[in-house]
MMTF fields as JSON, N, C-alpha, C and O atoms, coordinates in Angstrom:
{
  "mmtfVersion": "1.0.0",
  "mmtfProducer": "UNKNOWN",
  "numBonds": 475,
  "numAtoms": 476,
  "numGroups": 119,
  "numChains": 1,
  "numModels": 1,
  "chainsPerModel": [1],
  "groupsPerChain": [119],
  "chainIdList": ["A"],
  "bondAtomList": [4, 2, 8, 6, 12, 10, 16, 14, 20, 18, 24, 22, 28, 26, 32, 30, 36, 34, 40, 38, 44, 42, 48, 46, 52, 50, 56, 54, 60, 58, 64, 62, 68, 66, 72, 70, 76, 74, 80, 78, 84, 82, 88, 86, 92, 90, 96, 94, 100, 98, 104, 102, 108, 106, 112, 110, 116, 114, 120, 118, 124, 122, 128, 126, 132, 130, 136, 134, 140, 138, 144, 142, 148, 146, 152, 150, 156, 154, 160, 158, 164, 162, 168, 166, 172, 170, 176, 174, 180, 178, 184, 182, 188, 186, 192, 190, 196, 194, 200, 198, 204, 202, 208, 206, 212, 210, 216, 214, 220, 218, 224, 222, 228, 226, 232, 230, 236, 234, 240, 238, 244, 242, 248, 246, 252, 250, 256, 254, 260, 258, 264, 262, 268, 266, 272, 270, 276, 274, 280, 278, 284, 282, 288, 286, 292, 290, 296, 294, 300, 298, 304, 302, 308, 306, 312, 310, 316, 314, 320, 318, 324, 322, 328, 326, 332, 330, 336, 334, 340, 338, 344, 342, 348, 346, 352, 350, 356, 354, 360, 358, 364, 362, 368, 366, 372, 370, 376, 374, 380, 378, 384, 382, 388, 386, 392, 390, 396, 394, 400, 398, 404, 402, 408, 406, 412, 410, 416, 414, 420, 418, 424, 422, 428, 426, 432, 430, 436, 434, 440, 438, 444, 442, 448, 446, 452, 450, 456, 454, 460, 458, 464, 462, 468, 466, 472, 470],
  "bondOrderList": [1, 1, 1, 1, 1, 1, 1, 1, 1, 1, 1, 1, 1, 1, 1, 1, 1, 1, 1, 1, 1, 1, 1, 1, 1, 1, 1, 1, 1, 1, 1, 1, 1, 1, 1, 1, 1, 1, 1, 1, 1, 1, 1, 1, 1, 1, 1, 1, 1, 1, 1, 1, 1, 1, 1, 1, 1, 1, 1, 1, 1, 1, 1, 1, 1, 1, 1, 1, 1, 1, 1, 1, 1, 1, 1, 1, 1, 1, 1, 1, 1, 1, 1, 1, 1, 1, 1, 1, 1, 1, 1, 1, 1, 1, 1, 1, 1, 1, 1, 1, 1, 1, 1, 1, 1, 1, 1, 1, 1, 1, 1, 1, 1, 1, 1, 1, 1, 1],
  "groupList": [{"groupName": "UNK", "atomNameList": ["N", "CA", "C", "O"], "elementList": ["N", "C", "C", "O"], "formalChargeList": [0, 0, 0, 0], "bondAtomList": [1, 0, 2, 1, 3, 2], "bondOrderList": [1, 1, 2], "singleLetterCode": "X", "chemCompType": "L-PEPTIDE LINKING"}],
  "groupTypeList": [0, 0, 0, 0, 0, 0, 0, 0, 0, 0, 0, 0, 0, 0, 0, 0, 0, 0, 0, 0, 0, 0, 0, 0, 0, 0, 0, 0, 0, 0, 0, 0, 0, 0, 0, 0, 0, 0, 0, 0, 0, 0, 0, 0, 0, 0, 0, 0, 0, 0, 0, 0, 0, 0, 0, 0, 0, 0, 0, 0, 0, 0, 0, 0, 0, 0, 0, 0, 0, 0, 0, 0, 0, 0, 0, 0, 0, 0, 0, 0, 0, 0, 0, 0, 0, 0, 0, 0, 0, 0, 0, 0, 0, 0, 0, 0, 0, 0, 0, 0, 0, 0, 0, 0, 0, 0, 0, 0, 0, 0, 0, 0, 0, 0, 0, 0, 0, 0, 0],
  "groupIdList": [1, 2, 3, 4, 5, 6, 7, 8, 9, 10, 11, 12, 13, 14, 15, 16, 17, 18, 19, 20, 21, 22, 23, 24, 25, 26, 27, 28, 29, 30, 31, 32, 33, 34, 35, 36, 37, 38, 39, 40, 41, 42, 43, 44, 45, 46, 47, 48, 49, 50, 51, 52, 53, 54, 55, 56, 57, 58, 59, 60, 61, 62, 63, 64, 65, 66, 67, 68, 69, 70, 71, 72, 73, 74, 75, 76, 77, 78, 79, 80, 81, 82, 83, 84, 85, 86, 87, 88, 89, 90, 91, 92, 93, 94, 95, 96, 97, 98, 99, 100, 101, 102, 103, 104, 105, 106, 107, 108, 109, 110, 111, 112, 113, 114, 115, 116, 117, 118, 119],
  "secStructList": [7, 7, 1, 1, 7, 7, 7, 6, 2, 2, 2, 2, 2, 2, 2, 2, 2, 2, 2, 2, 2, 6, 6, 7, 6, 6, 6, 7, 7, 2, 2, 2, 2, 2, 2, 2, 2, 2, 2, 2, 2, 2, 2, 2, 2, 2, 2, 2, 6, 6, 7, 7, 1, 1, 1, 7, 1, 1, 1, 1, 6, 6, 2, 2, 2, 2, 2, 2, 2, 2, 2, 2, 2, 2, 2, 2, 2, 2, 2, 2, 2, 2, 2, 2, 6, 6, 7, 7, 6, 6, 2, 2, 2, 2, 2, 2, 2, 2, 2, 2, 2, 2, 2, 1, 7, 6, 6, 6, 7, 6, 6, 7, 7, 1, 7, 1, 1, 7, 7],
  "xCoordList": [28.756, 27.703, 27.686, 27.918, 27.406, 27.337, 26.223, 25.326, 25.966, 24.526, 24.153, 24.723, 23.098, 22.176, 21.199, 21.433, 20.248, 19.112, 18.777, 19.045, 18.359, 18.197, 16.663, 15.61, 17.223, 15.955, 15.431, 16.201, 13.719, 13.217, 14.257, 14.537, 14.507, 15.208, 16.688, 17.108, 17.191, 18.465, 18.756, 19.909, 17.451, 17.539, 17.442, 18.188, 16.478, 16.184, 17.495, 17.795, 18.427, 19.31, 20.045, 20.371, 20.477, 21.097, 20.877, 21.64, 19.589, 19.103, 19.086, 19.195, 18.927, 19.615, 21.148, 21.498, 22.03, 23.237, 23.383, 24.055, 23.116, 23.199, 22.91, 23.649, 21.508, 21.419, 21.833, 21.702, 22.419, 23.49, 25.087, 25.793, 25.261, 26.719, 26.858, 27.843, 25.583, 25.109, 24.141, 23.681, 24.107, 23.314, 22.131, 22.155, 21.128, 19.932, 18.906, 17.789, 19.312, 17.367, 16.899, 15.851, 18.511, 17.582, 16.305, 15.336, 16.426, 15.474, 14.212, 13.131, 14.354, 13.486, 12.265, 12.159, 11.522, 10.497, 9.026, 9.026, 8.228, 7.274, 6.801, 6.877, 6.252, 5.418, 6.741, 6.595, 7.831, 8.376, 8.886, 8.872, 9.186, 9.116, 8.142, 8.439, 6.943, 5.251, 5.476, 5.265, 5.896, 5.949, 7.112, 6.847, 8.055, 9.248, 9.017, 9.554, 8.123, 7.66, 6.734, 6.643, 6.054, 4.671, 5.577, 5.057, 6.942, 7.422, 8.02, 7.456, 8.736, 9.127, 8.309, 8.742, 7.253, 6.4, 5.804, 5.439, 5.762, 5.847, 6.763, 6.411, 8.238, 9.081, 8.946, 8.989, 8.759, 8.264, 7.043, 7.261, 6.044, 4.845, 4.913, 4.22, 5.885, 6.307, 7.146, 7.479, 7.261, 8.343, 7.283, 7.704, 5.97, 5.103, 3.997, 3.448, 4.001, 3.057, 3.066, 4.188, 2.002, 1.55, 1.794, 1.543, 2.196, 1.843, 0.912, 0.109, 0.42, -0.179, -0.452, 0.463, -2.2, -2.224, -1.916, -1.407, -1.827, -0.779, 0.342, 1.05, 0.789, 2.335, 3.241, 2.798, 4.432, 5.868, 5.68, 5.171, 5.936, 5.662, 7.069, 7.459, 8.082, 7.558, 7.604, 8.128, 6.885, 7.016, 8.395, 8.46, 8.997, 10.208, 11.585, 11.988, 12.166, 12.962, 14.559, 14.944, 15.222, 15.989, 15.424, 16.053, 14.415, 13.52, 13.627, 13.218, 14.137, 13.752, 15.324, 15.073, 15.967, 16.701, 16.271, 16.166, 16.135, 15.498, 14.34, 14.341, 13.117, 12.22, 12.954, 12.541, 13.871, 13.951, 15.215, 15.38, 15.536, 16.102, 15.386, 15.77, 13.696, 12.824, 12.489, 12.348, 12.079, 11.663, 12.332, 11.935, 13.186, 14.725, 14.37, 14.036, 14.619, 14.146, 12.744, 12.35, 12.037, 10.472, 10.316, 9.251, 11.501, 11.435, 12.008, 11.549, 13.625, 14.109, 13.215, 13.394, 12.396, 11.688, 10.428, 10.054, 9.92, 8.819, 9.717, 9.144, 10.987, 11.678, 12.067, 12.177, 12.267, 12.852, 11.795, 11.729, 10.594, 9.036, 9.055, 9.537, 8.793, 8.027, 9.297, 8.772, 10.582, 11.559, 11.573, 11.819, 11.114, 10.803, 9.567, 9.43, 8.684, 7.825, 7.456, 6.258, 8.396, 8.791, 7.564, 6.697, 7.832, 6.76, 7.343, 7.668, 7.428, 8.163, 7.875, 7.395, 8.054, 7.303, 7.046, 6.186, 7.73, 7.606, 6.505, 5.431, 6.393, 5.057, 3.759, 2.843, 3.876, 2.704, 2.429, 1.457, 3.165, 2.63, 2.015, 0.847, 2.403, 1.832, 0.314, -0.494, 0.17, -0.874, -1.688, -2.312, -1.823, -2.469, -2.634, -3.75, -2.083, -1.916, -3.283, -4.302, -3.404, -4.431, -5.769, -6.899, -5.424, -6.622, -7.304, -8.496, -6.865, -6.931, -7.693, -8.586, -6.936, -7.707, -8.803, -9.561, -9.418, -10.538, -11.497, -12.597, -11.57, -11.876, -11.846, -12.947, -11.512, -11.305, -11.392, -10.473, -12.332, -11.668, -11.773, -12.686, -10.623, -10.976, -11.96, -11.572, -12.852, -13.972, -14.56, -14.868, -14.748, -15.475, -14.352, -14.712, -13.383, -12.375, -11.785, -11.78, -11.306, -10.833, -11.14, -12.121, -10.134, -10.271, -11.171, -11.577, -11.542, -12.692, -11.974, -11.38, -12.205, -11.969, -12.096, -11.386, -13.65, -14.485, -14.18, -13.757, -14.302, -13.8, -14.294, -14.856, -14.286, -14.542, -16.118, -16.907, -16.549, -17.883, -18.853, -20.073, -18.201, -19.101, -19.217, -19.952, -18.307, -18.446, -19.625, -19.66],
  "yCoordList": [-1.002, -1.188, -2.634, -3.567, -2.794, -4.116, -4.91, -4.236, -6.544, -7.184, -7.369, -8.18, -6.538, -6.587, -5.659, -5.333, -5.231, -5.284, -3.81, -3.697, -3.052, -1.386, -1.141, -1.569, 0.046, 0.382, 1.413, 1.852, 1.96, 2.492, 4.464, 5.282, 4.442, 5.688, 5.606, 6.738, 4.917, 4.756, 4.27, 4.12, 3.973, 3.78, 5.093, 5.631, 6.058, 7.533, 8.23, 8.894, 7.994, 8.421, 8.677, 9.749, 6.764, 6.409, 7.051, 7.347, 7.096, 7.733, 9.085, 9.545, 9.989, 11.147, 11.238, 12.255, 10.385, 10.436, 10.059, 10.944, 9.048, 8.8, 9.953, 10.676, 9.937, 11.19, 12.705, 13.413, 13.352, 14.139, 14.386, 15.364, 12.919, 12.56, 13.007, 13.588, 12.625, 12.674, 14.134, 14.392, 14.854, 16.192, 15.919, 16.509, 14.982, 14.679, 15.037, 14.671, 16.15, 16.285, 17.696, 18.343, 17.893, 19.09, 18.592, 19.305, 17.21, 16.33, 15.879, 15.59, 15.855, 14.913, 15.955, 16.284, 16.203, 17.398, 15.741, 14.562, 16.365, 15.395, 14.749, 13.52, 15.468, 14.731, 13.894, 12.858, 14.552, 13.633, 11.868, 10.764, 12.12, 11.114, 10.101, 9.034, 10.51, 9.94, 9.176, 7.971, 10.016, 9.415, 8.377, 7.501, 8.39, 7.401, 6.207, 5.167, 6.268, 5.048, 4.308, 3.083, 5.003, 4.171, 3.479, 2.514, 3.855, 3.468, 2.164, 1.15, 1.899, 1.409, -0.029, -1.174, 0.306, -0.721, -1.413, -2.589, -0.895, -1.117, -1.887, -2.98, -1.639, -2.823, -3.993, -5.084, -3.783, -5.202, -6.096, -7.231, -5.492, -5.79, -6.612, -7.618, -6.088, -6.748, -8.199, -8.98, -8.053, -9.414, -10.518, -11.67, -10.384, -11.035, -11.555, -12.639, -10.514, -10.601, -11.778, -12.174, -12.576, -14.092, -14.906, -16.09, -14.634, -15.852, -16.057, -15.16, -17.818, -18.805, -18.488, -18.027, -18.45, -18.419, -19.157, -18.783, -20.972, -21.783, -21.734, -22.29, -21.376, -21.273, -20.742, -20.374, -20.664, -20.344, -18.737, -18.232, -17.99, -16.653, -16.381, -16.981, -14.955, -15.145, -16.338, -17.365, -16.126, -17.292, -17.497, -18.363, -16.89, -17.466, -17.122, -16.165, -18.631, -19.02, -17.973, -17.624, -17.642, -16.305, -15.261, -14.596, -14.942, -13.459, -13.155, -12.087, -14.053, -13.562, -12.681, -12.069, -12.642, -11.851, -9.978, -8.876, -10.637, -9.359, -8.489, -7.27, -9.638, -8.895, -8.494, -7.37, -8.818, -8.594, -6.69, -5.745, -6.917, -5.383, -4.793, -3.625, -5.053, -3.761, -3.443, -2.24, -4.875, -3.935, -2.851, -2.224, -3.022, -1.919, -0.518, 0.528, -0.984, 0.482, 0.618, 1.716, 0.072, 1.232, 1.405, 1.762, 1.135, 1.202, 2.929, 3.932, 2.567, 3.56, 4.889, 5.944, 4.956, 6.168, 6.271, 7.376, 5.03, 5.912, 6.313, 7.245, 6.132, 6.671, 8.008, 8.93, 7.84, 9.871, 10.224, 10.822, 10.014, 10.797, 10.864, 11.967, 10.285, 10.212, 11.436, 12.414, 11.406, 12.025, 13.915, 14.927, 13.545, 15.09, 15.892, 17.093, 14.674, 15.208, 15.303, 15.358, 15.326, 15.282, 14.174, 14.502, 13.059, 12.428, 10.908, 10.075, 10.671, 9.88, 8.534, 7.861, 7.99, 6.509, 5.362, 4.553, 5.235, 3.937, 4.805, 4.221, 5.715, 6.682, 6.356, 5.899, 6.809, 6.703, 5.563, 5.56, 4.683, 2.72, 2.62, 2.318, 2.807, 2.444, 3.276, 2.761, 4.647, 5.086, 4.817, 5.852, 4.263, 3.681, 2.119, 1.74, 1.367, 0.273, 0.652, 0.094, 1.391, 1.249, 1.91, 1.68, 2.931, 3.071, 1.631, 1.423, 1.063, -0.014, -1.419, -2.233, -1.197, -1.974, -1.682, -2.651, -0.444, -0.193, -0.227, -0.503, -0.019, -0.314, -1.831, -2.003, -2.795, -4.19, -5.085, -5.813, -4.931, -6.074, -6.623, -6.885, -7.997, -9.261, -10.114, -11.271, -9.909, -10.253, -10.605, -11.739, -9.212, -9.683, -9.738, -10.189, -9.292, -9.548, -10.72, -11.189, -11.181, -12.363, -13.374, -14.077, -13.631, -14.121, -13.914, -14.847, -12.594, -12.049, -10.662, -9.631, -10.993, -9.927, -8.75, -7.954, -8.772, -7.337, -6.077, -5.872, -5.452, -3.739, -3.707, -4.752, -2.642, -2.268, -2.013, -2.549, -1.281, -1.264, -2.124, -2.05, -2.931, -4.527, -5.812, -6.765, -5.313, -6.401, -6.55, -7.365],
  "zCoordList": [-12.99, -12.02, -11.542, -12.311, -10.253, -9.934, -10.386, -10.89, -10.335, -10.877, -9.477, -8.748, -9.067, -7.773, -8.403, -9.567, -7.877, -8.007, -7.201, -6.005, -7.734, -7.516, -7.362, -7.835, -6.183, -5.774, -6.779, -7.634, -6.696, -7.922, -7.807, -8.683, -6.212, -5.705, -6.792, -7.027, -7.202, -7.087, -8.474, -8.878, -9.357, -11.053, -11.097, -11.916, -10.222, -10.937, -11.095, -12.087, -9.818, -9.905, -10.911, -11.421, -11.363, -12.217, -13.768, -14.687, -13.58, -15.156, -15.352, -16.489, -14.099, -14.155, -14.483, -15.081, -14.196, -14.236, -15.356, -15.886, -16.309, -17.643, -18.494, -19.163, -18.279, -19.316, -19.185, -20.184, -17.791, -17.891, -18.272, -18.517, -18.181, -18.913, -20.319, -20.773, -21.09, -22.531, -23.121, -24.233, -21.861, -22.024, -23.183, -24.263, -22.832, -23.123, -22.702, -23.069, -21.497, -20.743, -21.698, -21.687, -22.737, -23.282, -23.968, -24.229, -24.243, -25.211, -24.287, -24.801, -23.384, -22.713, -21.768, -20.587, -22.966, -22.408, -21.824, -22.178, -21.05, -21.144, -22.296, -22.334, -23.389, -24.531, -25.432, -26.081, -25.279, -26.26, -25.398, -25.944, -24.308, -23.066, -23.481, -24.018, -23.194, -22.998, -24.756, -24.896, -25.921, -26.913, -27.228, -28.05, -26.797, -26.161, -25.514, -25.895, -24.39, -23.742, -24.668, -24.595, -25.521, -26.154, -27.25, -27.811, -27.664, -28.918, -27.933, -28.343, -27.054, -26.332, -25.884, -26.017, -25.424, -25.296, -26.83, -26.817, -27.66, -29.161, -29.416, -29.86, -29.248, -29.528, -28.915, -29.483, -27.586, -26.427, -27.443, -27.866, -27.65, -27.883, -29.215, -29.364, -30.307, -31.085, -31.238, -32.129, -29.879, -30.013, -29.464, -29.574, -28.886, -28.57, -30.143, -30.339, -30.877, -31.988, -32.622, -32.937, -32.955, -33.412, -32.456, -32.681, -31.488, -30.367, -30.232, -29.974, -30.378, -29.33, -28.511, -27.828, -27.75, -26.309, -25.867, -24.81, -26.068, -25.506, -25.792, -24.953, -26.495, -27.32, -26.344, -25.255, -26.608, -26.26, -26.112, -27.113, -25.241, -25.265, -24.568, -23.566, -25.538, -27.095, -27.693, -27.26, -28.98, -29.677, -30.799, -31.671, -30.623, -31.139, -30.289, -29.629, -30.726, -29.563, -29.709, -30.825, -28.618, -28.681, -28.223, -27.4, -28.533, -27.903, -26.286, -25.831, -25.556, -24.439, -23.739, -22.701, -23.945, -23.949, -24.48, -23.941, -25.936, -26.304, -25.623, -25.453, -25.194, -24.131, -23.096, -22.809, -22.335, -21.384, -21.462, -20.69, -22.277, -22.802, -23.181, -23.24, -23.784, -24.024, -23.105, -22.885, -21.689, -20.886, -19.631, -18.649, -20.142, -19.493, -20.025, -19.469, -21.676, -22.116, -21.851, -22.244, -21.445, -21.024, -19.743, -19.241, -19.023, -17.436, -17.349, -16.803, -18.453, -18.103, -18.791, -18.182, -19.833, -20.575, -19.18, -18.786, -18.592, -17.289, -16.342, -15.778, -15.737, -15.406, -15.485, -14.677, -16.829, -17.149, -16.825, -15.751, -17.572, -17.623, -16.338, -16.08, -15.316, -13.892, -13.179, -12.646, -13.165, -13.308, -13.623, -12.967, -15.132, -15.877, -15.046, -14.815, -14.676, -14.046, -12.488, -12.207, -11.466, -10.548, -9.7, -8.89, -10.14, -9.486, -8.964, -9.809, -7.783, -7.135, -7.47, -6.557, -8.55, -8.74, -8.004, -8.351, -7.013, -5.677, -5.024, -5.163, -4.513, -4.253, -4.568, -3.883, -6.237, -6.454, -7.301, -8.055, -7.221, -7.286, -6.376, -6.617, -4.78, -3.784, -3.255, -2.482, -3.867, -3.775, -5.192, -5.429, -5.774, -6.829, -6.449, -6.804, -6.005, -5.327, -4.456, -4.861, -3.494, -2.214, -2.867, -2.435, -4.185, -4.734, -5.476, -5.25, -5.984, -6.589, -5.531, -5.765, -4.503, -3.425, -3.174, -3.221, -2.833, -2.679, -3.758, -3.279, -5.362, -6.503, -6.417, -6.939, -6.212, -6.436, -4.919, -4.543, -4.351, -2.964, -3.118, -3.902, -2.341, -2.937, -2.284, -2.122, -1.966, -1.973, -3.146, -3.512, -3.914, -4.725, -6.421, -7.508, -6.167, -7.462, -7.81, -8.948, -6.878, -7.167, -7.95, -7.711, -9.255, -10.084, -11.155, -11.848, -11.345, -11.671, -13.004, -12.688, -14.011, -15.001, -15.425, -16.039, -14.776, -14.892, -14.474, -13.336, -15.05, -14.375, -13.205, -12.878, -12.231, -10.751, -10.984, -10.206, -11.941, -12.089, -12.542, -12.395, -13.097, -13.258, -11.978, -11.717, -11.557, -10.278, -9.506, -8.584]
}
């Protein structure tokens, strides 16, 4: 594969094509997916654990490589999932995106922590 930079159309692809090479979608029902990604973000999450809020994030030096391969693998497990579940993910970022706008304007969000209902 070349090093450029893929559209979200064209990882799905890709990850369809991987995991048919390897005849894996017998595996890849939704719940075990959904339980895949959470393990996934688990490894990420781990490589953050005892950091400093000022500190080095992560906090130990070498890790960022490693983050940056977990978050491959939890791209590619919402991938399959969004995939398994025929749901176009550049789609519905962008319609969650405009829901989100209307929940948050920046009017009154900006820079502002609070849920949509505390504002």
């Amino acid at each position: 594969m070349a090093d450029h930079s893929f559209t979200l159309s064209e990882l799905s692809e890709l990850t369809k094509a991987f995991n048919a090479e390897r005849d894996w979608d017998q595996y890849h029902c939704p719940r075990n997916l959904a339980m895949a990604l959470s393990v996934e973000v688990g490894e990420l999450l781990e490589l953050f654990l005892w950091s400093k809020d000022d500190g080095p994030q992560p906090p130990v030096a070498g890790r960022d490589e490693r983050a940056r391969h977990e978050l491959a693998d939890v791209a590619i497990c919402l991938i399959n999932l969004a995939n398994k579940l025929d749901v176009d993910l550049g789609l519905a970022v962008t319609e969650k995106l405009k829901i989100n706008a209307e929940k948050y304007p920046v009017e009154k969000a900006r820079g502002r922590m609070e849920k949509s209902t505390e504002l």
